[in-house]
N, CA, C and O atoms as a GROMACS GRO file, in nm:
protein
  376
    1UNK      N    1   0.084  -0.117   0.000
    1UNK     CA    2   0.000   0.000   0.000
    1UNK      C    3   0.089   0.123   0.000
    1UNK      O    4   0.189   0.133   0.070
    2UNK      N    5   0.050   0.208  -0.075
    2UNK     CA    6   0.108   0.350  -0.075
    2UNK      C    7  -0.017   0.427  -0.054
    2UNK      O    8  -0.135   0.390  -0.056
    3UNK      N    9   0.038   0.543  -0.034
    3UNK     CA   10  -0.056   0.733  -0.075
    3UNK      C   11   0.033   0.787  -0.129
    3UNK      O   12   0.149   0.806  -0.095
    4UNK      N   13  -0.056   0.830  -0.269
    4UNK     CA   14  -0.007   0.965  -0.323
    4UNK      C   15  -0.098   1.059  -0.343
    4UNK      O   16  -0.216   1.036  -0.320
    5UNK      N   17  -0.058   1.168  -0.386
    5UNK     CA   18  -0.163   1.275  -0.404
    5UNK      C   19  -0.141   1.285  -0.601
    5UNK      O   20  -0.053   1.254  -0.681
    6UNK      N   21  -0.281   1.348  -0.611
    6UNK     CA   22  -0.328   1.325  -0.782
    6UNK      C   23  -0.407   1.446  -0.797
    6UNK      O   24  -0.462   1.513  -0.710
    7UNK      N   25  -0.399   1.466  -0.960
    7UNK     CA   26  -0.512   1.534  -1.018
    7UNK      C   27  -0.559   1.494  -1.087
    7UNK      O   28  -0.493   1.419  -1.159
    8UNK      N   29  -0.707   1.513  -1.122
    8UNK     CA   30  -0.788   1.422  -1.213
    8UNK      C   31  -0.873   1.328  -1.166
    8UNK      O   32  -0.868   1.326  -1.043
    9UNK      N   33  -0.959   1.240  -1.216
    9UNK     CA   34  -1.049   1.141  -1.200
    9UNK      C   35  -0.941   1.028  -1.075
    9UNK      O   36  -0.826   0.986  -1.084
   10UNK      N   37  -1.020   1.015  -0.997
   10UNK     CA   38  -0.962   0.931  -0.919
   10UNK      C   39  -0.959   0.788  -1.004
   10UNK      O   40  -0.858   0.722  -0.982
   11UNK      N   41  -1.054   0.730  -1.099
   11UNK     CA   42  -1.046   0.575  -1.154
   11UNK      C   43  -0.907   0.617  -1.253
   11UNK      O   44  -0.807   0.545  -1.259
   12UNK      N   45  -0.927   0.778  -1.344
   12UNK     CA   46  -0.785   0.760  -1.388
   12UNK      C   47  -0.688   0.665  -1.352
   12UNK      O   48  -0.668   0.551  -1.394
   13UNK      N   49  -0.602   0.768  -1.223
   13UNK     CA   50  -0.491   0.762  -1.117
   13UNK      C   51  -0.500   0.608  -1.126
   13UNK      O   52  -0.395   0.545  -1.141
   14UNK      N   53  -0.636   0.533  -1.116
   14UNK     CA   54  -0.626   0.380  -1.037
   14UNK      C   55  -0.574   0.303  -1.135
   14UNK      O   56  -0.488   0.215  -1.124
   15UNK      N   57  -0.653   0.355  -1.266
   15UNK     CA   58  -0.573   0.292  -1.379
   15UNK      C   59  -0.441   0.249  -1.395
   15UNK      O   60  -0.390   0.137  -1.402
   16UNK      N   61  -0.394   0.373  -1.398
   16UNK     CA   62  -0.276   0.418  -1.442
   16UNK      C   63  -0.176   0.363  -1.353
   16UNK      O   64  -0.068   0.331  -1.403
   17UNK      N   65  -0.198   0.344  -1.216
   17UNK     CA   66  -0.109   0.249  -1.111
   17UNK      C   67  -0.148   0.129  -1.134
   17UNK      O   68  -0.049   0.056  -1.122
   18UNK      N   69  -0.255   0.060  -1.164
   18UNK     CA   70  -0.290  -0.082  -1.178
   18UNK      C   71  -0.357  -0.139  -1.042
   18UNK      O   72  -0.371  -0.259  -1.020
   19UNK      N   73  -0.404  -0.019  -0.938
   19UNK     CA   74  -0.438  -0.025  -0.852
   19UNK      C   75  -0.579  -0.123  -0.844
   19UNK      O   76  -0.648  -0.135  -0.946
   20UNK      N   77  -0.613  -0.184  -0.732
   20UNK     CA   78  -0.747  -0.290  -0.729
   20UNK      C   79  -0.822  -0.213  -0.572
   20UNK      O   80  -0.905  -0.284  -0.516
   21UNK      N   81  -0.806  -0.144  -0.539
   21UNK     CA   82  -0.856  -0.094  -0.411
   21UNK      C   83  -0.857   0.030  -0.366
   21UNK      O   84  -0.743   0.072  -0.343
   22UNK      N   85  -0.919   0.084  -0.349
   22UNK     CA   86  -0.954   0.251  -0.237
   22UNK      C   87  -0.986   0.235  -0.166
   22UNK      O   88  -1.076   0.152  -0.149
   23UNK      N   89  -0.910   0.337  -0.032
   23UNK     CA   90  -0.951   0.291   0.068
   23UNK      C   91  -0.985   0.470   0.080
   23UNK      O   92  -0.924   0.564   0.031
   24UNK      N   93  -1.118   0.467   0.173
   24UNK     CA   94  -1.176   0.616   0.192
   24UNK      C   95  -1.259   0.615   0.336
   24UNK      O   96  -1.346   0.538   0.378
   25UNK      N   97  -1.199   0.729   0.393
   25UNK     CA   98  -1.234   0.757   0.503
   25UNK      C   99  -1.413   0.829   0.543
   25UNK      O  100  -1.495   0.887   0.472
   26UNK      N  101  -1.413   0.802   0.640
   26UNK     CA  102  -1.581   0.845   0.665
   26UNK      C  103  -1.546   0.878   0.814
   26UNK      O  104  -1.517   0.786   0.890
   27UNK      N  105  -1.547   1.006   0.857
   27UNK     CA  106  -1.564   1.084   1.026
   27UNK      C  107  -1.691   1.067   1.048
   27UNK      O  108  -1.708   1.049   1.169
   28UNK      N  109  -1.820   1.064   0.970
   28UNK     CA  110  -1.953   1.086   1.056
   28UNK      C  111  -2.022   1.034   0.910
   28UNK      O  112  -2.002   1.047   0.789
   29UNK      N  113  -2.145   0.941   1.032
   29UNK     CA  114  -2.261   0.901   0.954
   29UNK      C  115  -2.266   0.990   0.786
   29UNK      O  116  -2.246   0.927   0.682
   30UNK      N  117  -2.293   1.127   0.788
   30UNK     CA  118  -2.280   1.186   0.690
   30UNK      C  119  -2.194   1.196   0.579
   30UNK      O  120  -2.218   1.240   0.467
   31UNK      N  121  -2.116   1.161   0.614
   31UNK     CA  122  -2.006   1.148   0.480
   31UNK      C  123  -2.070   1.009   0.424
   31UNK      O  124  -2.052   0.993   0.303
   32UNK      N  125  -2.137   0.913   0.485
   32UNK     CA  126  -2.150   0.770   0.435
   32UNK      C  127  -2.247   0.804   0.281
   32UNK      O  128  -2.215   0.714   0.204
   33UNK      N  129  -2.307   0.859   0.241
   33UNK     CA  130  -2.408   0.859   0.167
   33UNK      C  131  -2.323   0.932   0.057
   33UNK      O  132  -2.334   0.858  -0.041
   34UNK      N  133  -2.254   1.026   0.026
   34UNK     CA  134  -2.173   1.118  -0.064
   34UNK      C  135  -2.115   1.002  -0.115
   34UNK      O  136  -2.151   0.962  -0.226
   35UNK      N  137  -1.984   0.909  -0.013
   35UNK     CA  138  -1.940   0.828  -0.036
   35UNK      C  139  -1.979   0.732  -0.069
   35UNK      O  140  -1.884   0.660  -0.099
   36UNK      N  141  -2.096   0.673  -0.087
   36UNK     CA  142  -2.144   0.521  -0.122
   36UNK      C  143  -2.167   0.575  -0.269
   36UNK      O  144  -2.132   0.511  -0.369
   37UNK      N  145  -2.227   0.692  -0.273
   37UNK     CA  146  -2.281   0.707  -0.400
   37UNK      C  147  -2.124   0.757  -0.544
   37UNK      O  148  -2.118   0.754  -0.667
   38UNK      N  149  -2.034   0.795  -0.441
   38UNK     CA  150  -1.939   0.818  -0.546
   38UNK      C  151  -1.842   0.644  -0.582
   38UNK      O  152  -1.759   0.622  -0.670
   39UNK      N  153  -1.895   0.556  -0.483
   39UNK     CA  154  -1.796   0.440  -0.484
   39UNK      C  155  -1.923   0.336  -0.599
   39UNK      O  156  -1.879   0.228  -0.639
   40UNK      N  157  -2.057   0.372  -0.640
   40UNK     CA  158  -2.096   0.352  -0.685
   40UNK      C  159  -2.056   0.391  -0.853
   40UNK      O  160  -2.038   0.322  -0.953
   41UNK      N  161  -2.053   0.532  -0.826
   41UNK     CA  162  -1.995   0.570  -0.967
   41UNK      C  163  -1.891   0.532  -1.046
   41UNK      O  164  -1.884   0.538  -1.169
   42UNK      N  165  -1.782   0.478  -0.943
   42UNK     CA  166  -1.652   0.463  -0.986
   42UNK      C  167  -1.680   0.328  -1.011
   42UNK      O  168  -1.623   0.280  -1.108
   43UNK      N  169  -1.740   0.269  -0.958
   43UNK     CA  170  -1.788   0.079  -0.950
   43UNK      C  171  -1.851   0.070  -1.144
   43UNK      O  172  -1.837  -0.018  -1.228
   44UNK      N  173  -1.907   0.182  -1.149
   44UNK     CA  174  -1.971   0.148  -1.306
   44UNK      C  175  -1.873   0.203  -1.404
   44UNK      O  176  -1.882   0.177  -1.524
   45UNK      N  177  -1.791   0.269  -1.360
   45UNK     CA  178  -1.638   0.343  -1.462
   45UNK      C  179  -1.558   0.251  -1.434
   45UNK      O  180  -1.510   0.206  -1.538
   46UNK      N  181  -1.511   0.190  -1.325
   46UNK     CA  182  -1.400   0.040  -1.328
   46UNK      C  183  -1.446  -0.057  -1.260
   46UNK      O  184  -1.437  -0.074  -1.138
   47UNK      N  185  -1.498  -0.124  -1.344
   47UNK     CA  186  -1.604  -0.278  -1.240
   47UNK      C  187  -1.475  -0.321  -1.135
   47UNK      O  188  -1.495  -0.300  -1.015
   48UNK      N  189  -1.368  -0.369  -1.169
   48UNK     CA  190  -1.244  -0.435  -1.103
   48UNK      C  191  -1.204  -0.387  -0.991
   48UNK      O  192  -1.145  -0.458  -0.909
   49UNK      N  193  -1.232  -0.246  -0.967
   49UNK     CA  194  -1.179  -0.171  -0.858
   49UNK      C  195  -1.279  -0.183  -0.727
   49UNK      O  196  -1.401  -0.180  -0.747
   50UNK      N  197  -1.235  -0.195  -0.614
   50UNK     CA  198  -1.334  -0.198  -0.470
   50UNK      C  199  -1.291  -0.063  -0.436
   50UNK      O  200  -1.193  -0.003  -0.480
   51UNK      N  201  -1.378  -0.024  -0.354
   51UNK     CA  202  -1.394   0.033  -0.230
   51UNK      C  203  -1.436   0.022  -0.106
   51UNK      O  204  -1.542  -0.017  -0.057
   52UNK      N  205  -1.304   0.074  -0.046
   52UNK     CA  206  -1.353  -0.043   0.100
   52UNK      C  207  -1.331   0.138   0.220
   52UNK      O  208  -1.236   0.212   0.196
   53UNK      N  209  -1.405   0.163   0.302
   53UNK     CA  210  -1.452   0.227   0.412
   53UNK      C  211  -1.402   0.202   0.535
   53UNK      O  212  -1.415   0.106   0.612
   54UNK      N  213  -1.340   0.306   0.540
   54UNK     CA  214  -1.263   0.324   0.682
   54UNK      C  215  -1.314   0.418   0.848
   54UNK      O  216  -1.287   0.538   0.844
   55UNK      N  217  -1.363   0.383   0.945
   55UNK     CA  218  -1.391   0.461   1.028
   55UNK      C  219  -1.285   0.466   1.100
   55UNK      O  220  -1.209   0.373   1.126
   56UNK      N  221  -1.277   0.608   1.143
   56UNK     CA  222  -1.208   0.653   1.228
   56UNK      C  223  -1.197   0.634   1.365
   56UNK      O  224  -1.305   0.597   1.412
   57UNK      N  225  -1.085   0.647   1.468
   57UNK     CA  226  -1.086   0.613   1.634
   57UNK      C  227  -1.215   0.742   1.665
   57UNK      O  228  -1.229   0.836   1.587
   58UNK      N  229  -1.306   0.725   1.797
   58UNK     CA  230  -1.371   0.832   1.795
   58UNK      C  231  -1.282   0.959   1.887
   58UNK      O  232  -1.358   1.046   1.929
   59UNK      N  233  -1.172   0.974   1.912
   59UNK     CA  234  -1.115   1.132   1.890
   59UNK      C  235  -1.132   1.167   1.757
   59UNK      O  236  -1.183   1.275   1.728
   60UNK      N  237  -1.098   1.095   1.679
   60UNK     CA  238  -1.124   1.190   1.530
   60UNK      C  239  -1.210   1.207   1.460
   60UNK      O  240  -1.190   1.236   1.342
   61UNK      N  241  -1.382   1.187   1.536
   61UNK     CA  242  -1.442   1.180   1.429
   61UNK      C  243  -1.555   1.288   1.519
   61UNK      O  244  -1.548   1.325   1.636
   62UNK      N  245  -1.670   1.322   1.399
   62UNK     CA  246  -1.736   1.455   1.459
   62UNK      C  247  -1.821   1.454   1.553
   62UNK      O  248  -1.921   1.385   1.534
   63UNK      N  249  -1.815   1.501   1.634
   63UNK     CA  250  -1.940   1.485   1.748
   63UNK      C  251  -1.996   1.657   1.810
   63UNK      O  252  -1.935   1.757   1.849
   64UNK      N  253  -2.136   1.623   1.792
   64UNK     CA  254  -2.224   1.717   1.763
   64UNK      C  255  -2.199   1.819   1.875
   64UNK      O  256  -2.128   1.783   1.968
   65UNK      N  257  -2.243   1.924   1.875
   65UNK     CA  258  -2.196   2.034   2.028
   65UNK      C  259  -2.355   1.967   2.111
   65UNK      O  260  -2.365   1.939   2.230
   66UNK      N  261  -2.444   1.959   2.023
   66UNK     CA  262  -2.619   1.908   2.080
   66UNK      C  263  -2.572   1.769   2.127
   66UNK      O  264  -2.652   1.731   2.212
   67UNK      N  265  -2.503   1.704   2.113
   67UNK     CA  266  -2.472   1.609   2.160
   67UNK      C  267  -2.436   1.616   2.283
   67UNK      O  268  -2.513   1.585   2.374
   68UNK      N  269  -2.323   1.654   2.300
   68UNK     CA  270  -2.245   1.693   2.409
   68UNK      C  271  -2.302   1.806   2.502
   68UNK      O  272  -2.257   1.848   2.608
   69UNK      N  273  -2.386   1.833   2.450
   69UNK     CA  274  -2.451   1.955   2.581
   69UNK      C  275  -2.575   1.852   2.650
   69UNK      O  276  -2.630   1.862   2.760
   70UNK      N  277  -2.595   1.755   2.545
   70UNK     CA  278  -2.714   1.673   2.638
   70UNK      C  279  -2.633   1.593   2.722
   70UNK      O  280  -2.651   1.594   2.843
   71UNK      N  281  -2.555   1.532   2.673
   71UNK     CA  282  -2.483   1.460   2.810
   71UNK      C  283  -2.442   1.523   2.893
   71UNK      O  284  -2.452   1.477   3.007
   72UNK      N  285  -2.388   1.629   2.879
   72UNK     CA  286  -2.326   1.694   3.021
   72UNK      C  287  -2.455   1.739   3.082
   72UNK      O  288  -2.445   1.740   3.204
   73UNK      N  289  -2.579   1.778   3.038
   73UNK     CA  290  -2.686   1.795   3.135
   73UNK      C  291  -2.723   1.722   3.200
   73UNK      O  292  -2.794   1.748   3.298
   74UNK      N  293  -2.690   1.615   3.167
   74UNK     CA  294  -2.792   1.422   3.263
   74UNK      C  295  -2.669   1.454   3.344
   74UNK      O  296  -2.706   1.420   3.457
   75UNK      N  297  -2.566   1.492   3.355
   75UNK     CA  298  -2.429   1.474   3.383
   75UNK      C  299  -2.322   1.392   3.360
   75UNK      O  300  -2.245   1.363   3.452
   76UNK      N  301  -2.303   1.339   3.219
   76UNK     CA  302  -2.249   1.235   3.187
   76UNK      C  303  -2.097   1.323   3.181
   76UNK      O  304  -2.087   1.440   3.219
   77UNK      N  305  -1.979   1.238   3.122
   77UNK     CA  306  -1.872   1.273   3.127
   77UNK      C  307  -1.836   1.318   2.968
   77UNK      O  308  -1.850   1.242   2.873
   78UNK      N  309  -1.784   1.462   2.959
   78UNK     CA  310  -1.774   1.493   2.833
   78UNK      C  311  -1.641   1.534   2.807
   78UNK      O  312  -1.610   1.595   2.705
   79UNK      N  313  -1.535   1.493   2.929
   79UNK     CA  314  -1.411   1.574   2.903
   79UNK      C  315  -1.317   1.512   2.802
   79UNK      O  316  -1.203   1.553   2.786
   80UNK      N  317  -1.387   1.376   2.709
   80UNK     CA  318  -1.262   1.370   2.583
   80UNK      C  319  -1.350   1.394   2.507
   80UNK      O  320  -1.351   1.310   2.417
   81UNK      N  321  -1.434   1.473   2.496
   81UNK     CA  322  -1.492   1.548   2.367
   81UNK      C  323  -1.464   1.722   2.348
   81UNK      O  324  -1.487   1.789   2.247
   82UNK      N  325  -1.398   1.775   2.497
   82UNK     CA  326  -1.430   1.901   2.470
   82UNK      C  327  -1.347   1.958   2.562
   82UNK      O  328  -1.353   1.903   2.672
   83UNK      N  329  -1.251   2.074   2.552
   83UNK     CA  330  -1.157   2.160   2.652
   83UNK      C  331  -1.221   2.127   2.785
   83UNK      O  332  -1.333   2.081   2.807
   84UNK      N  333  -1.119   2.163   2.873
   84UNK     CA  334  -1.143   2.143   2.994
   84UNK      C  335  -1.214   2.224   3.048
   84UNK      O  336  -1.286   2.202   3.146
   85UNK      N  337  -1.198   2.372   2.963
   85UNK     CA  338  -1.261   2.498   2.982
   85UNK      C  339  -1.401   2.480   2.954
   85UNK      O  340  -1.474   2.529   3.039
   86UNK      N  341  -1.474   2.407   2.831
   86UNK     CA  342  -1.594   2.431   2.791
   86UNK      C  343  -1.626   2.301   2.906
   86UNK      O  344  -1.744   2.266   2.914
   87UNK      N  345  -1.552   2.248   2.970
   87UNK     CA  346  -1.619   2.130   3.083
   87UNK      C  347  -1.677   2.207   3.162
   87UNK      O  348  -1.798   2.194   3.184
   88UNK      N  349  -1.601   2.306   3.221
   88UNK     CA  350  -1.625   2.375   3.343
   88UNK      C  351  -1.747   2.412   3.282
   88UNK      O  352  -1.852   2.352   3.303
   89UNK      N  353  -1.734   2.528   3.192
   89UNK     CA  354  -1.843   2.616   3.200
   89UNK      C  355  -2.015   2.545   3.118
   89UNK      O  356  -2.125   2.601   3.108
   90UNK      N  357  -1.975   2.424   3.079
   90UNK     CA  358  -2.109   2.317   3.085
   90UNK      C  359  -2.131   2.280   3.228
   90UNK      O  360  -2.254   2.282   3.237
   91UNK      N  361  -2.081   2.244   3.352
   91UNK     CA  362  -2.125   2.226   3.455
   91UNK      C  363  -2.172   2.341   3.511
   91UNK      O  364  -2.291   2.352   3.537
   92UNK      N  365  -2.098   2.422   3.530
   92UNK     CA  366  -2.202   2.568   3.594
   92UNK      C  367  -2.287   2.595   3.533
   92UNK      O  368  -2.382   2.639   3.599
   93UNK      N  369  -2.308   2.588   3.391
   93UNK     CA  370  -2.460   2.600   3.383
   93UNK      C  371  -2.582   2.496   3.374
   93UNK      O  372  -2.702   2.503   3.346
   94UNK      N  373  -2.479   2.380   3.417
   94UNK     CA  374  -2.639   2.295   3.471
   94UNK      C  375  -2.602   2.262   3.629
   94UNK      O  376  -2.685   2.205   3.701
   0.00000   0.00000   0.00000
């Protein structure tokens, strides 16, 4: 496995290396749908080629501020989602 960086059609590039696989990242539910539908596209431009979907550890992936303000209201623990600072000042105001 390598990375490089490209311009142009990504099935190009795949061509042109003789590549059989992409691998593509997804941070949040939302990216899944952009991505299925572009791994679709590329699936009917190079039948041979996969795409295979990668999730991220959850430090790196997006988590909502509505999220995190509801848990810290029940009082759940939100301090590896958010400064220590926005900890504090979510507890004083609930």
């Amino acid at each position: 496995m390598r990375v490089e960086g490209f311009n142009g059609l990504l099935m190009n590039f795949v061509q042109e290396h003789d590549a059989r696989v992409v691998l593509r990242g997804l941070r949040a539910v939302s990216d899944f749908e952009y991505e299925f539908q572009l791994a679709g596209m590329n699936r009917q431009s190079v039948s041979e080629v996969e795409t295979l979907f990668l999730t991220p550890a959850e430090k790196y992936t997006f988590i909502s501020a509505t999220m995190v303000r509801e848990v810290a209201r029940f009082g759940g623990d939100v301090s590896k989602f958010v400064s220590p600072y926005v900890v504090e000042k979510l507890r004083q105001k609930n």
